[in-house]
C-alpha positions in Angstrom: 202.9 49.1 104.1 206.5 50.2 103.6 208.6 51.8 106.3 209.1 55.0 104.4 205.3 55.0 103.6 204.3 54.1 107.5 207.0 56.8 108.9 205.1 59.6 106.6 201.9 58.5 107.4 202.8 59.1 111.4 204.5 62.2 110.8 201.7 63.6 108.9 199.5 62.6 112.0 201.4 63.8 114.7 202.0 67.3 112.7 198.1 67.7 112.6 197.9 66.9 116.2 200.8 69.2 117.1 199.3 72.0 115.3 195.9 71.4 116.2 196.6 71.0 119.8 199.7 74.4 119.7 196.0 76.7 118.6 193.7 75.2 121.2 196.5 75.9 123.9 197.3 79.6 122.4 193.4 79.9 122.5 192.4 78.7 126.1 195.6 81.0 127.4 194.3 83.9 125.4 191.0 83.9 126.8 191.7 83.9 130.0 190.4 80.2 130.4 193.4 79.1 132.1 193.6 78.9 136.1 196.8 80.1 137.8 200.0 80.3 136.6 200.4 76.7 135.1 198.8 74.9 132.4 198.4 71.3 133.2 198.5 69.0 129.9 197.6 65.4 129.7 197.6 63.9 125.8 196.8 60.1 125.4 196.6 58.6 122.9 194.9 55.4 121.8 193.2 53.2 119.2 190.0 51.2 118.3 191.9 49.1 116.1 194.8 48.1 118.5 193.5 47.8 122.2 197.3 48.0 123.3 197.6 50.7 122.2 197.4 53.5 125.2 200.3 56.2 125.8 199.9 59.5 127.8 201.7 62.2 128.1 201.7 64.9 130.6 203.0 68.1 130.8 203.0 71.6 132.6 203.4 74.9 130.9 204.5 77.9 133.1 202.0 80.9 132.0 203.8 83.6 133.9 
């Protein structure tokens, strides 16, 4: 695969998880599901086909 082919392929990933993961957020904060006054986040992100693959990242959003 060609870099410019690779680098859209990635973006077009981590749009769909950005958006996907910006709704569940907005969701779980709208009804009520969220404790205190802090979200806690945790993404990682992995891969069947390469085992080495494993990055996390945390985060906390301030709800009030």
């Amino acid at each position: 695969m060609d870099e410019d082919k690779l680098n859209m392929e990635i973006r077009k990933f981590l749009k769909e998880v950005g958006v996907t993961s910006q709704r569940e957020i907005e969701r779980v904060v709208r009804e009520g599901k969220a404790k205190g006054s802090s979200l806690h986040l945790k993404m990682e992100l992995t891969s069947k086909d390469a085992p080495s693959l494993d990055h996390i990242v945390e985060h906390e959003i301030k709800l009030s």
